[in-house]
PDB file of N, CA, C and O in Angstrom, chain B, residues numbered from 101:
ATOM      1  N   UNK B 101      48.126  11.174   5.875  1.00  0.00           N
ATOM      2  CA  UNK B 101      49.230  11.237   6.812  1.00  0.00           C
ATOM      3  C   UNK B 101      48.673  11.269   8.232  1.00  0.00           C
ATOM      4  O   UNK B 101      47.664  11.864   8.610  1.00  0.00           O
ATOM      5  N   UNK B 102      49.567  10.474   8.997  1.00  0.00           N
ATOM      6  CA  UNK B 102      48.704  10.950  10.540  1.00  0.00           C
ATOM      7  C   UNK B 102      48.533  11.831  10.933  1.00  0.00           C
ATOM      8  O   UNK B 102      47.419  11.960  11.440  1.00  0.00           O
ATOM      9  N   UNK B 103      49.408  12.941  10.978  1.00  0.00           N
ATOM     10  CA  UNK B 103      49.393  14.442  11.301  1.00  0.00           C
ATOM     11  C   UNK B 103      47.533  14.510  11.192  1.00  0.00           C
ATOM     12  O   UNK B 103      46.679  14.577  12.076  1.00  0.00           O
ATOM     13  N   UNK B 104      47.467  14.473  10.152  1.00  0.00           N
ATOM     14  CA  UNK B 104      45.786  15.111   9.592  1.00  0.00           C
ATOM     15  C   UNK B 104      45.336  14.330  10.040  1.00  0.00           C
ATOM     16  O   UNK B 104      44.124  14.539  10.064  1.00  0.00           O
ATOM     17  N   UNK B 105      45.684  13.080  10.642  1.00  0.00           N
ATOM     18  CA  UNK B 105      44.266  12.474  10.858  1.00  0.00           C
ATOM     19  C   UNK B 105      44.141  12.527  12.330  1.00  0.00           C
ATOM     20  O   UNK B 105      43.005  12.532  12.805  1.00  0.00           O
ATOM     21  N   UNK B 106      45.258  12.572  13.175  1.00  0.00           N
ATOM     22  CA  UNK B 106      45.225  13.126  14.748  1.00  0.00           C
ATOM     23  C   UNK B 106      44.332  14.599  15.364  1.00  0.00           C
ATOM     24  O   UNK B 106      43.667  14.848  16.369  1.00  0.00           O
ATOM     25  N   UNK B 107      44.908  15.623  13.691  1.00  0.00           N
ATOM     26  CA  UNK B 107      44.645  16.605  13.917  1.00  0.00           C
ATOM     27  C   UNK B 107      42.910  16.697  13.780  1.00  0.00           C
ATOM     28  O   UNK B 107      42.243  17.419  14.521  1.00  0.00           O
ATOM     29  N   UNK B 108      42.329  15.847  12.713  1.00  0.00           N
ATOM     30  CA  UNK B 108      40.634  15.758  12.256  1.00  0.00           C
ATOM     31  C   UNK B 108      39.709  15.204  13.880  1.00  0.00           C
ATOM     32  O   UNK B 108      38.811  15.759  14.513  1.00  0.00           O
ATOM     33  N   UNK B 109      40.754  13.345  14.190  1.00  0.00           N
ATOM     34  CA  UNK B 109      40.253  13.172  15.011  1.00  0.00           C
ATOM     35  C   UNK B 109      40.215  14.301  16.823  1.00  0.00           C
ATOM     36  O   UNK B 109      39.171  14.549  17.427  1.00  0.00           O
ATOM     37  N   UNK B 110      41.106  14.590  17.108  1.00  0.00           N
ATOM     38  CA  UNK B 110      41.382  15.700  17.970  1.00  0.00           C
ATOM     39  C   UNK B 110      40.154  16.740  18.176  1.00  0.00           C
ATOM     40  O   UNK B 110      39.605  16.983  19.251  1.00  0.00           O
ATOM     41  N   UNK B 111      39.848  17.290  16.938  1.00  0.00           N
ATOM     42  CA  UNK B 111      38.604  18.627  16.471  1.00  0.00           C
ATOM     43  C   UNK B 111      37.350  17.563  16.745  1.00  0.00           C
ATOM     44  O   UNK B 111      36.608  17.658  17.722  1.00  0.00           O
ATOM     45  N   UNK B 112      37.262  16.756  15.940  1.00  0.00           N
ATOM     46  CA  UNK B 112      35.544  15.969  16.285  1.00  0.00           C
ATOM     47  C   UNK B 112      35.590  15.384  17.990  1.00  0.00           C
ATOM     48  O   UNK B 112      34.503  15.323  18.564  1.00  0.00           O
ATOM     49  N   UNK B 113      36.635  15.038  18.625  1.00  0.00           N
ATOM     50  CA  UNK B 113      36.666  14.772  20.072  1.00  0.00           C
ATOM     51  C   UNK B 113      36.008  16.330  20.765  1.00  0.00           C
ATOM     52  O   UNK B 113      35.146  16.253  21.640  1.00  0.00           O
ATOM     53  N   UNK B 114      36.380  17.351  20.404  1.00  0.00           N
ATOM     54  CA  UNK B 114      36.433  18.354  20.878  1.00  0.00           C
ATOM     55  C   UNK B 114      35.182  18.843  20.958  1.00  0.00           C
ATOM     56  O   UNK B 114      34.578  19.215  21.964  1.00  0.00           O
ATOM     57  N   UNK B 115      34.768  18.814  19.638  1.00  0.00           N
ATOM     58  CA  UNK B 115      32.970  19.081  19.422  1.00  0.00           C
ATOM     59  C   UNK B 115      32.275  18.409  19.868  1.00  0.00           C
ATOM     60  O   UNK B 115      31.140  18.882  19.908  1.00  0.00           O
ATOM     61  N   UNK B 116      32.400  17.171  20.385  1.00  0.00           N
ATOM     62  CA  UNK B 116      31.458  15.819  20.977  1.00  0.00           C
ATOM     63  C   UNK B 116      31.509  16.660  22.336  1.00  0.00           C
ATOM     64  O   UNK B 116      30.628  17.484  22.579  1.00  0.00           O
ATOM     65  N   UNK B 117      32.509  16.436  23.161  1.00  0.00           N
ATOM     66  CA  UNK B 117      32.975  17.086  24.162  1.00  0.00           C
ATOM     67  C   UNK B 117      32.200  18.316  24.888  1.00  0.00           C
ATOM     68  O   UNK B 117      31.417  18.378  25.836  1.00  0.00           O
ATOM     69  N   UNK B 118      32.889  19.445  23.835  1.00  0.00           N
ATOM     70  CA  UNK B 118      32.526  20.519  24.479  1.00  0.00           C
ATOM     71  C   UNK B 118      31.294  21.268  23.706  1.00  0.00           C
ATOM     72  O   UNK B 118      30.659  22.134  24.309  1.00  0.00           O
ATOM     73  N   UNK B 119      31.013  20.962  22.537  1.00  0.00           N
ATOM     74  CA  UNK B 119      30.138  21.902  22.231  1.00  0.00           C
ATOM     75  C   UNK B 119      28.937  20.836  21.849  1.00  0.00           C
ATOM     76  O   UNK B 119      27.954  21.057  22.556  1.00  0.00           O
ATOM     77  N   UNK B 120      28.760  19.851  21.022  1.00  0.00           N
ATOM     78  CA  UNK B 120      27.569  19.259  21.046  1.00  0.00           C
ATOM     79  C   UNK B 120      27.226  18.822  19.388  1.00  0.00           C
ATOM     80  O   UNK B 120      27.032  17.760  18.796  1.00  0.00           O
ATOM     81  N   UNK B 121      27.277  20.518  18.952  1.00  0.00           N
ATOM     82  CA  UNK B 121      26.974  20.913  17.918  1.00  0.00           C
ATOM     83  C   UNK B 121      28.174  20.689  16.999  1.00  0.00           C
ATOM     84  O   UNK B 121      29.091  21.502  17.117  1.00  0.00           O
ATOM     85  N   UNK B 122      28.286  19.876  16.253  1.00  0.00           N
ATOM     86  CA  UNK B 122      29.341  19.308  15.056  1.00  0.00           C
ATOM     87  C   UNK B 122      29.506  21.052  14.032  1.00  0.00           C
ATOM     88  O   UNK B 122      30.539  21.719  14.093  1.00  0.00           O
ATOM     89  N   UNK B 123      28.692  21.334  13.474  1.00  0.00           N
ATOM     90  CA  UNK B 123      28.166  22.210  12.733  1.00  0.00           C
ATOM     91  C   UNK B 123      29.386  23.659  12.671  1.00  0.00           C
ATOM     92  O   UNK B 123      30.155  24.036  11.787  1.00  0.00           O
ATOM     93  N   UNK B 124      29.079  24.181  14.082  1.00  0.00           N
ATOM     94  CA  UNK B 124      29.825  25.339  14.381  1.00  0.00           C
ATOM     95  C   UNK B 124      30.868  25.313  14.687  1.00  0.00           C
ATOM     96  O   UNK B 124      31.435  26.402  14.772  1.00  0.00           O
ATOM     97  N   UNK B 125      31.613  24.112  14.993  1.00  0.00           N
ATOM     98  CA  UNK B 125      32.742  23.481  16.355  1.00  0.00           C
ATOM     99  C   UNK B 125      33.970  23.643  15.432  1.00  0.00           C
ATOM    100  O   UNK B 125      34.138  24.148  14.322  1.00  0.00           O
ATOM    101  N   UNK B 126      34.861  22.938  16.438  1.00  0.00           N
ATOM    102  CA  UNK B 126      36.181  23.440  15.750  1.00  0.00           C
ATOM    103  C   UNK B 126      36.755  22.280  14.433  1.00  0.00           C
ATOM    104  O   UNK B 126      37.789  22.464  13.791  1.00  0.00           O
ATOM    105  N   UNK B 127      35.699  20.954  14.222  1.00  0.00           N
ATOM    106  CA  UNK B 127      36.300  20.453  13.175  1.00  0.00           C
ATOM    107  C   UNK B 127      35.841  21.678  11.690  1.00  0.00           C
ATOM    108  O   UNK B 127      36.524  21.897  10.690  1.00  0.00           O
ATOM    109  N   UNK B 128      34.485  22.273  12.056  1.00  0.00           N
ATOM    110  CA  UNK B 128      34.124  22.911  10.461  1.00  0.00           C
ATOM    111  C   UNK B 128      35.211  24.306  10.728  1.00  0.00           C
ATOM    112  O   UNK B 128      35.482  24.984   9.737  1.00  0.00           O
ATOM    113  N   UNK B 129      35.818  24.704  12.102  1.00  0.00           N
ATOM    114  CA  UNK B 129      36.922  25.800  11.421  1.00  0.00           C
ATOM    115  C   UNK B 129      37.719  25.008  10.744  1.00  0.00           C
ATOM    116  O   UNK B 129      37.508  24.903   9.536  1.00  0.00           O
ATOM    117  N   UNK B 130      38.944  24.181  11.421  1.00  0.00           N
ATOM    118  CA  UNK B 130      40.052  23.261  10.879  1.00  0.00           C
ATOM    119  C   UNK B 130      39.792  23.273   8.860  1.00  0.00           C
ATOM    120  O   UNK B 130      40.612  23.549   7.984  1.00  0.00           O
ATOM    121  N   UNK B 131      38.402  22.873   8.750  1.00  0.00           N
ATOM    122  CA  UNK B 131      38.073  22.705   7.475  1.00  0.00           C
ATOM    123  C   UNK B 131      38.272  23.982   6.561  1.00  0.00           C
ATOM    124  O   UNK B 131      38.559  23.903   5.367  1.00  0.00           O
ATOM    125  N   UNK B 132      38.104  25.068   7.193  1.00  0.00           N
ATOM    126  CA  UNK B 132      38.374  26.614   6.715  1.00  0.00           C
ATOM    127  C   UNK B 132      39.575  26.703   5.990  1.00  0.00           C
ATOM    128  O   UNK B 132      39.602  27.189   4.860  1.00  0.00           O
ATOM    129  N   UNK B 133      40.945  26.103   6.780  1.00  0.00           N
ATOM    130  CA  UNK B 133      42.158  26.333   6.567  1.00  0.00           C
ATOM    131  C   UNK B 133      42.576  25.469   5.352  1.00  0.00           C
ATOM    132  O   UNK B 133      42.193  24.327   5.100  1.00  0.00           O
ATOM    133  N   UNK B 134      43.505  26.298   4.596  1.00  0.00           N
ATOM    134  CA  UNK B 134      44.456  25.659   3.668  1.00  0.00           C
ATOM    135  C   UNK B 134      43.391  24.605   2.433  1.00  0.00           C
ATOM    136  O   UNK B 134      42.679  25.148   1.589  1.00  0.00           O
ATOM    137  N   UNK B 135      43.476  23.451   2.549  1.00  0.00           N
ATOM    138  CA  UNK B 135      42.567  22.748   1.275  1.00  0.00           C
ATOM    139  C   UNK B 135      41.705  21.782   1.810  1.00  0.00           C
ATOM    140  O   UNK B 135      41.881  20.568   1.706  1.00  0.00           O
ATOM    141  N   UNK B 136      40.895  22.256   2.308  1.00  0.00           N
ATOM    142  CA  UNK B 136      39.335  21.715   3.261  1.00  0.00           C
ATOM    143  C   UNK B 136      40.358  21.150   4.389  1.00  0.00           C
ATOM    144  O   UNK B 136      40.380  19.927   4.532  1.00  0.00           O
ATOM    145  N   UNK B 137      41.009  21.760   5.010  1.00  0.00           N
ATOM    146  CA  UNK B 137      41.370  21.518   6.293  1.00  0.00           C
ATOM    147  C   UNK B 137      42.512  20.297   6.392  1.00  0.00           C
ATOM    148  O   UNK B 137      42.605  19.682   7.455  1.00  0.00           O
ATOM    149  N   UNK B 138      43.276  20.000   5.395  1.00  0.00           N
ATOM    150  CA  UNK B 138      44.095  19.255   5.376  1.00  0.00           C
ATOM    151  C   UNK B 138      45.381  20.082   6.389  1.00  0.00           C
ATOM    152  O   UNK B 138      45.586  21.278   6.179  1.00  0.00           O
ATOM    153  N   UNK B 139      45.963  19.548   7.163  1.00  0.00           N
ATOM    154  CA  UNK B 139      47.125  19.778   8.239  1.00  0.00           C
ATOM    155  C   UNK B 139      48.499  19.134   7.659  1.00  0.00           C
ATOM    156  O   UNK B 139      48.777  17.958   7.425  1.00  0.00           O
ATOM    157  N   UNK B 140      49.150  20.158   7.531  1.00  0.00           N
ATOM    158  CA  UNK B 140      50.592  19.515   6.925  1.00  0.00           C
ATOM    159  C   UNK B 140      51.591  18.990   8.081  1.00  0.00           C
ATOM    160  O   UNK B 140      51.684  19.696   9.086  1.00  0.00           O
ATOM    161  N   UNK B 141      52.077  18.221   8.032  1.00  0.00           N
ATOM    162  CA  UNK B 141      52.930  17.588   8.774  1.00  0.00           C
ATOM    163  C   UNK B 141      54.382  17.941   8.309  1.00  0.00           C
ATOM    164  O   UNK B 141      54.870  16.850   8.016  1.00  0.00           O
ATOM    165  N   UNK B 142      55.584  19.189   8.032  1.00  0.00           N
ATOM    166  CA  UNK B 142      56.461  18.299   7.699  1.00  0.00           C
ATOM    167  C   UNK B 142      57.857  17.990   8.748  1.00  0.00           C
ATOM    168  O   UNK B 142      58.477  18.669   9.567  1.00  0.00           O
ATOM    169  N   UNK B 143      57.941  16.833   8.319  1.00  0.00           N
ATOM    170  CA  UNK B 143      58.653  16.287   9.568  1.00  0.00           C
ATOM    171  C   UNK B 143      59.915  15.826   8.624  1.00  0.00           C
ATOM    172  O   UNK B 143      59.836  15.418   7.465  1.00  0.00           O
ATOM    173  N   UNK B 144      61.145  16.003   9.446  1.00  0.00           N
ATOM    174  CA  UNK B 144      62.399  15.736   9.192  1.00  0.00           C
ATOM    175  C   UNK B 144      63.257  14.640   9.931  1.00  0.00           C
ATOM    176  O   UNK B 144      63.215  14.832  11.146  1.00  0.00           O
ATOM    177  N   UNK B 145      63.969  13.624   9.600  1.00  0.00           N
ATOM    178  CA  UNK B 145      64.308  12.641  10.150  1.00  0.00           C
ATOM    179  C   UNK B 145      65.518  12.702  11.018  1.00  0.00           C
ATOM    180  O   UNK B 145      65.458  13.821  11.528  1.00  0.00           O
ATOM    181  N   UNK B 146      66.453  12.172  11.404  1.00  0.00           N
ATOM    182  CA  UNK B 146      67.938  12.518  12.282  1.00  0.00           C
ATOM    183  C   UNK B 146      68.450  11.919  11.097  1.00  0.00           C
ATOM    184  O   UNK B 146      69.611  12.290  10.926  1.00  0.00           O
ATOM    185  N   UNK B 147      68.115  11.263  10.348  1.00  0.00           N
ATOM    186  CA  UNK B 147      69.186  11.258   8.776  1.00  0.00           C
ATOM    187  C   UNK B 147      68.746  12.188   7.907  1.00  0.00           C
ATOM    188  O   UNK B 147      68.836  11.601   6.829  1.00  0.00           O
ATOM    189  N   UNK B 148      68.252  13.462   7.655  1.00  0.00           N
ATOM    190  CA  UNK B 148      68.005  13.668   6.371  1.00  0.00           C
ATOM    191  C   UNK B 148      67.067  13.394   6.086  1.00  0.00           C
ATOM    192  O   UNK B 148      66.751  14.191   5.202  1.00  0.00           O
ATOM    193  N   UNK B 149      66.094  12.548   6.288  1.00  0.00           N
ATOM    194  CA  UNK B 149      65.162  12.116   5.288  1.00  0.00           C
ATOM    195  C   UNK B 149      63.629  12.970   5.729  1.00  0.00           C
ATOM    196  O   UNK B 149      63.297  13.137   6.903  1.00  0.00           O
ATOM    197  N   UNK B 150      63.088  13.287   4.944  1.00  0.00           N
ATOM    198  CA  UNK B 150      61.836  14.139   5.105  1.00  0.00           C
ATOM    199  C   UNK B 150      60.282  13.796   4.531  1.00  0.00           C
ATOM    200  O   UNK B 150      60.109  13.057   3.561  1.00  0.00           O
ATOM    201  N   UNK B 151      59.779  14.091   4.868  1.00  0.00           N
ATOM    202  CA  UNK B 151      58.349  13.965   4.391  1.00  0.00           C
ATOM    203  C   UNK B 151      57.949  14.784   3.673  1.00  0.00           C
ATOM    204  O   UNK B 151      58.194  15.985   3.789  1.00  0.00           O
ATOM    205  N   UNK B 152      57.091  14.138   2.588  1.00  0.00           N
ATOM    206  CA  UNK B 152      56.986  15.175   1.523  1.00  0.00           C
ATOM    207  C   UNK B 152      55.520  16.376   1.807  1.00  0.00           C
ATOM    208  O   UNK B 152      54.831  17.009   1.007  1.00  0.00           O
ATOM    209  N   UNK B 153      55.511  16.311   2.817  1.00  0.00           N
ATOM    210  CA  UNK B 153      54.817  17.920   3.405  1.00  0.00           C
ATOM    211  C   UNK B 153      55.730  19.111   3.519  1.00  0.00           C
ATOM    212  O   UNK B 153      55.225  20.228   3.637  1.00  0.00           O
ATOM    213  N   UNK B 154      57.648  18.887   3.479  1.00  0.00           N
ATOM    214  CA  UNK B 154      58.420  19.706   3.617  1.00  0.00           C
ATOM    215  C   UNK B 154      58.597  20.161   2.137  1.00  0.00           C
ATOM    216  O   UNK B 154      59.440  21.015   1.863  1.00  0.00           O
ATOM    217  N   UNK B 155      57.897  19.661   1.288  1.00  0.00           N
ATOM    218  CA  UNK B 155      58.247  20.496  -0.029  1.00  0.00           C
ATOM    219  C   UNK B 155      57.348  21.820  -0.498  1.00  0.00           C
ATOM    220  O   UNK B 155      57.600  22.339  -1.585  1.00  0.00           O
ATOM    221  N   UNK B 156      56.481  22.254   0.201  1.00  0.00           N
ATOM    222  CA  UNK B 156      55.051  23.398   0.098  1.00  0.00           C
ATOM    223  C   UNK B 156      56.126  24.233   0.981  1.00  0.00           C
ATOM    224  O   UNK B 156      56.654  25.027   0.202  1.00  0.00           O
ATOM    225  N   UNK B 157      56.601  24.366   2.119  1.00  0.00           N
ATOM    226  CA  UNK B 157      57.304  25.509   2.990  1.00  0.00           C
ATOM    227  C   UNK B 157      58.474  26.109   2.406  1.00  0.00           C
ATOM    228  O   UNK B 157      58.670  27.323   2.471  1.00  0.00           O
ATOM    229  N   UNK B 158      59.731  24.824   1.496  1.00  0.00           N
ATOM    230  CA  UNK B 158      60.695  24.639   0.700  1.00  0.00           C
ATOM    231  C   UNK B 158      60.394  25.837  -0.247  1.00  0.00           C
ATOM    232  O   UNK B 158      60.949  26.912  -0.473  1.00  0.00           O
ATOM    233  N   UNK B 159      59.246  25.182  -0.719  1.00  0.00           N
ATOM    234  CA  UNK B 159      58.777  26.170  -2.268  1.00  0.00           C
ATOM    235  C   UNK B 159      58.313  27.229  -2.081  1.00  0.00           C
ATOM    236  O   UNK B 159      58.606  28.051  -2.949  1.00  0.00           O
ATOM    237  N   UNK B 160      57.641  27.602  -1.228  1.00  0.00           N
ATOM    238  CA  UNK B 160      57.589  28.776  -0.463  1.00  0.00           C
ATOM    239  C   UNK B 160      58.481  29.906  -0.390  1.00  0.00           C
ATOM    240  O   UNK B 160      58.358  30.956  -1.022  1.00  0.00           O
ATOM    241  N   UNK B 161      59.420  29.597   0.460  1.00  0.00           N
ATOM    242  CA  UNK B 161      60.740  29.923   0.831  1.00  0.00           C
ATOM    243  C   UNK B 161      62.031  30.466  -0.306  1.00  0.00           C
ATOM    244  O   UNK B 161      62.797  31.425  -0.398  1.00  0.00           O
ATOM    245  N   UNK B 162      61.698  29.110  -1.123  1.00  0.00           N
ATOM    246  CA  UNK B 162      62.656  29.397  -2.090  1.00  0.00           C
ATOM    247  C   UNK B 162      62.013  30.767  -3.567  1.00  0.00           C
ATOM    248  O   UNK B 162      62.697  31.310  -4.436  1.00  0.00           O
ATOM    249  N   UNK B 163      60.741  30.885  -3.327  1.00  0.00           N
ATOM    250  CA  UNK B 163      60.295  31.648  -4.203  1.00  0.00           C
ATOM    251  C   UNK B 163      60.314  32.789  -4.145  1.00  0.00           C
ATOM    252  O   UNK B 163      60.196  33.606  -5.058  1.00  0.00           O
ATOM    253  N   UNK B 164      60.593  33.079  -2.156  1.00  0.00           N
ATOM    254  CA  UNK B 164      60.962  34.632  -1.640  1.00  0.00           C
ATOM    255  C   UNK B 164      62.009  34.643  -1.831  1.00  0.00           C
ATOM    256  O   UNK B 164      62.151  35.418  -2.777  1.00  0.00           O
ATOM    257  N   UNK B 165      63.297  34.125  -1.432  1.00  0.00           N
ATOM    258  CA  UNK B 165      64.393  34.036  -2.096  1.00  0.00           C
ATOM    259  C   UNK B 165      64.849  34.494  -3.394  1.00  0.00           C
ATOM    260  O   UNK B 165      65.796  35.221  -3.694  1.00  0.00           O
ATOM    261  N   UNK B 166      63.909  33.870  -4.149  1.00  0.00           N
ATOM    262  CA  UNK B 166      63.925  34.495  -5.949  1.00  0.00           C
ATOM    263  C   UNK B 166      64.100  35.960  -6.013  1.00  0.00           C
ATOM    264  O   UNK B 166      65.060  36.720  -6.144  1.00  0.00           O
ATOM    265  N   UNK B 167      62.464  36.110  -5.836  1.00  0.00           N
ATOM    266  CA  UNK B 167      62.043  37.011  -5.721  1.00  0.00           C
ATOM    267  C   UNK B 167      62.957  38.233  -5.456  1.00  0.00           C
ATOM    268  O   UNK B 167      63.152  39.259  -6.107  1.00  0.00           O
ATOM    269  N   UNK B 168      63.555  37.682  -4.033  1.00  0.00           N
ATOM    270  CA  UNK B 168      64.711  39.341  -3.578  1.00  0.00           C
ATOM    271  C   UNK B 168      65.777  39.156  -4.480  1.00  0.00           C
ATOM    272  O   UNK B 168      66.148  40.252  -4.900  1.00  0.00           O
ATOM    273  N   UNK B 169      66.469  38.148  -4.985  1.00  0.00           N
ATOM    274  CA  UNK B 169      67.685  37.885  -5.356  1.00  0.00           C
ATOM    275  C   UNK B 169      67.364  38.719  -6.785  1.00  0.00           C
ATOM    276  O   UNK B 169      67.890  39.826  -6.889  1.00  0.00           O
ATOM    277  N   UNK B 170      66.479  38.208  -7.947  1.00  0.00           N
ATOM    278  CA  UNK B 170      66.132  38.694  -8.701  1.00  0.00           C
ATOM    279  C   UNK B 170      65.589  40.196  -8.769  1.00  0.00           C
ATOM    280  O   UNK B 170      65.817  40.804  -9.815  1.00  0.00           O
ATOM    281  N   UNK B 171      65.036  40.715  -7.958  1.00  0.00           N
ATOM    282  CA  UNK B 171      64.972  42.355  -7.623  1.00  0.00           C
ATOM    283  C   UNK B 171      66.515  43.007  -7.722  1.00  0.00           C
ATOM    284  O   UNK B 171      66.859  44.034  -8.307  1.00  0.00           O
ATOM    285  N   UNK B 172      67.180  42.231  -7.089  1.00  0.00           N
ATOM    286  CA  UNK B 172      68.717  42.903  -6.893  1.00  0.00           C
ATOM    287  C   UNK B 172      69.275  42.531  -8.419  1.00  0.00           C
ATOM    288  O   UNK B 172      69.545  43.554  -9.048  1.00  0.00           O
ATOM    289  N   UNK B 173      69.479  41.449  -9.064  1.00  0.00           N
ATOM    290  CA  UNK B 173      70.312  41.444  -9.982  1.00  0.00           C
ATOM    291  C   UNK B 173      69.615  41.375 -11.493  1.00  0.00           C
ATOM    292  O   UNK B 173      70.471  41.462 -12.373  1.00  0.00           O
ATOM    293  N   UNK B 174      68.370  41.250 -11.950  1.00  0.00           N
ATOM    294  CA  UNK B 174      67.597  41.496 -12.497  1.00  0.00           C
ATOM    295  C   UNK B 174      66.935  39.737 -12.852  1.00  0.00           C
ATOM    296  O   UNK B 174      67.122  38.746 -12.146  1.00  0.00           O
ATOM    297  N   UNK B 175      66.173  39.811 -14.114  1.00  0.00           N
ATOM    298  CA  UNK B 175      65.131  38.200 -14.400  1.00  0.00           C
ATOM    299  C   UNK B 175      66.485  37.697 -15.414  1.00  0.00           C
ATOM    300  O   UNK B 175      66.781  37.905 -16.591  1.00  0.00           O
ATOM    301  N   UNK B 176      67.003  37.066 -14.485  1.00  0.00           N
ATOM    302  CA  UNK B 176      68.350  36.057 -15.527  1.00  0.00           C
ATOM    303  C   UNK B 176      67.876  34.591 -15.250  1.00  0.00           C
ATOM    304  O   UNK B 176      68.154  34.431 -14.062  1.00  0.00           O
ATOM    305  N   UNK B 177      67.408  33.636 -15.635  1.00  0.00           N
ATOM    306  CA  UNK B 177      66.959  32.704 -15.449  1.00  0.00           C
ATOM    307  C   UNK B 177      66.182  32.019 -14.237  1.00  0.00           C
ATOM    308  O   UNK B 177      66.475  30.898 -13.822  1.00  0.00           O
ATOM    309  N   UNK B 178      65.050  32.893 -13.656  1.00  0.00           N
ATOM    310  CA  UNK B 178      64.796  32.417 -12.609  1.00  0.00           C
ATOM    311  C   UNK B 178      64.093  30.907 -12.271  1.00  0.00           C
ATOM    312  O   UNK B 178      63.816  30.349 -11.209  1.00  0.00           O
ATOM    313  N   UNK B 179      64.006  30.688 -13.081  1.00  0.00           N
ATOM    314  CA  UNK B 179      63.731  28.592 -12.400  1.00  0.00           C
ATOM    315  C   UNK B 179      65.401  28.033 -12.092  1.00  0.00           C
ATOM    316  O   UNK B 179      65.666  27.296 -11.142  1.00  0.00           O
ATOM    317  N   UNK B 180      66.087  28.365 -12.748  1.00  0.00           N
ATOM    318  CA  UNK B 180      67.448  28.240 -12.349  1.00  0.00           C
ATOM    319  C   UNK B 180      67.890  28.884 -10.957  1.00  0.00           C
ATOM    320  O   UNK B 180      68.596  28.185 -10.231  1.00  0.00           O
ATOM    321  N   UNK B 181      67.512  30.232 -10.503  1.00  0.00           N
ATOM    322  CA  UNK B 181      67.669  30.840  -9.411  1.00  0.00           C
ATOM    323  C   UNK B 181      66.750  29.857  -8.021  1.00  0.00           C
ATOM    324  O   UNK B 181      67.313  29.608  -6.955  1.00  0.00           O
ATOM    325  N   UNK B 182      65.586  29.503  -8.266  1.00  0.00           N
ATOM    326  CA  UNK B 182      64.804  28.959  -7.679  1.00  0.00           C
ATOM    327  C   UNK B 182      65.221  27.266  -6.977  1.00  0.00           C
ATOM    328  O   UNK B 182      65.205  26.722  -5.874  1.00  0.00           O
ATOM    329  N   UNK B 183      65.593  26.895  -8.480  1.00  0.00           N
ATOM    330  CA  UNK B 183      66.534  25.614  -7.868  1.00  0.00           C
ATOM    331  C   UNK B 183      67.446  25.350  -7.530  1.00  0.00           C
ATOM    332  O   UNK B 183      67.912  24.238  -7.279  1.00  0.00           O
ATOM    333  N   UNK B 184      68.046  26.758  -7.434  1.00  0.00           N
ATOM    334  CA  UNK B 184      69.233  27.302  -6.245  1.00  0.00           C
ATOM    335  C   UNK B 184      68.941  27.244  -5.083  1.00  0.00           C
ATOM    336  O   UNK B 184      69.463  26.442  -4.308  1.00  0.00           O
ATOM    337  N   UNK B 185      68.267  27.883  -4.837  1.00  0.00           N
ATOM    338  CA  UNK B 185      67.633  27.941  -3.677  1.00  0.00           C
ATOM    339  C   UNK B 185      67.205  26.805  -2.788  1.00  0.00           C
ATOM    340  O   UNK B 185      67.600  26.490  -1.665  1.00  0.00           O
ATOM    341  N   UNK B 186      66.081  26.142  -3.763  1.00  0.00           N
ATOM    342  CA  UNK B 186      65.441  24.891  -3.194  1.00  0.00           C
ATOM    343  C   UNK B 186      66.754  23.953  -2.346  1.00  0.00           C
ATOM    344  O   UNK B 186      66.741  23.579  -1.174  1.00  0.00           O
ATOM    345  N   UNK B 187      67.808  23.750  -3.357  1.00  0.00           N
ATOM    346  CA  UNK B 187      68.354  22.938  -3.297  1.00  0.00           C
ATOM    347  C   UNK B 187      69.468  23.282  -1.631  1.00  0.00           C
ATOM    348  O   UNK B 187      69.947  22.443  -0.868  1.00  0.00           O
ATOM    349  N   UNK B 188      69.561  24.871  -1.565  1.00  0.00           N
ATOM    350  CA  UNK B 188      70.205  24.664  -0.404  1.00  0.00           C
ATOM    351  C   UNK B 188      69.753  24.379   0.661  1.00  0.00           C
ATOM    352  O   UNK B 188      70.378  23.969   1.639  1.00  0.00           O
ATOM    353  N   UNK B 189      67.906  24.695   0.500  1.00  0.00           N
ATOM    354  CA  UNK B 189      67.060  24.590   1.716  1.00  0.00           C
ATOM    355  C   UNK B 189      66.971  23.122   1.790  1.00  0.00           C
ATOM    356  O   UNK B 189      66.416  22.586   2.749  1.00  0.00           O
ATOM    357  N   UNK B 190      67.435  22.515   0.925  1.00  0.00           N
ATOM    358  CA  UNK B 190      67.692  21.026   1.305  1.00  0.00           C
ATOM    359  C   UNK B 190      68.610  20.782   2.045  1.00  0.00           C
ATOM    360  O   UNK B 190      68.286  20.234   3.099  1.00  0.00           O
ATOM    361  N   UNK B 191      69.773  21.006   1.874  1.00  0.00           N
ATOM    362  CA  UNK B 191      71.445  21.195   1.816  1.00  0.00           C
ATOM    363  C   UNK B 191      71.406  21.586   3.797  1.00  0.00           C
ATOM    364  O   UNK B 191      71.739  21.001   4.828  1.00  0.00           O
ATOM    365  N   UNK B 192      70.951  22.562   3.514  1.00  0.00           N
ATOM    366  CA  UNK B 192      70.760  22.681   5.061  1.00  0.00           C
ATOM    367  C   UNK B 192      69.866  22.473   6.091  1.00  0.00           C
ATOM    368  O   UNK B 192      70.187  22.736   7.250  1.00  0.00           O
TER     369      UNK B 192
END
């Protein structure tokens, strides 16, 4: 996705730049984060339409959701509760 690749090229500009040293610089932090430094993009369209980087925050979201809903009313089908959820974080 471009996101990651603005975000990769951006960090190696930076280390050329300012530090010299590839090694220590800010592309090997970037690499620290998340799954060797992959940068999620998710981006939403003026129709609806989304990129599928918005489904990791979605699922996220909808799993805290569970989580409280199910604390309050007890474990009654929670993949069912979950795709409750998901589905409104679509919805809205």
């Amino acid at each position: 996705m471009r996101v990651n690749q603005d975000y990769i090229k951006k960090a190696k500009d930076l280390d050329t730049r300012l530090i010299g040293d590839q090694q220590d610089g800010f592309d090997a932090e970037l690499n620290t984060f998340g799954r060797d430094g992959v940068v999620l993009g998710p981006i939403v369209g003026a129709f609806g339409e989304m990129s599928s980087h918005v489904d990791l925050p979605a699922d996220v979201i909808a799993g805290a959701l569970t989580a409280e809903h199910l604390s309050y009313y007890g474990d009654r089908g929670s993949k069912t509760v979950k795709a409750y959820y998901r589905r409104v974080l679509y919805r809205a």
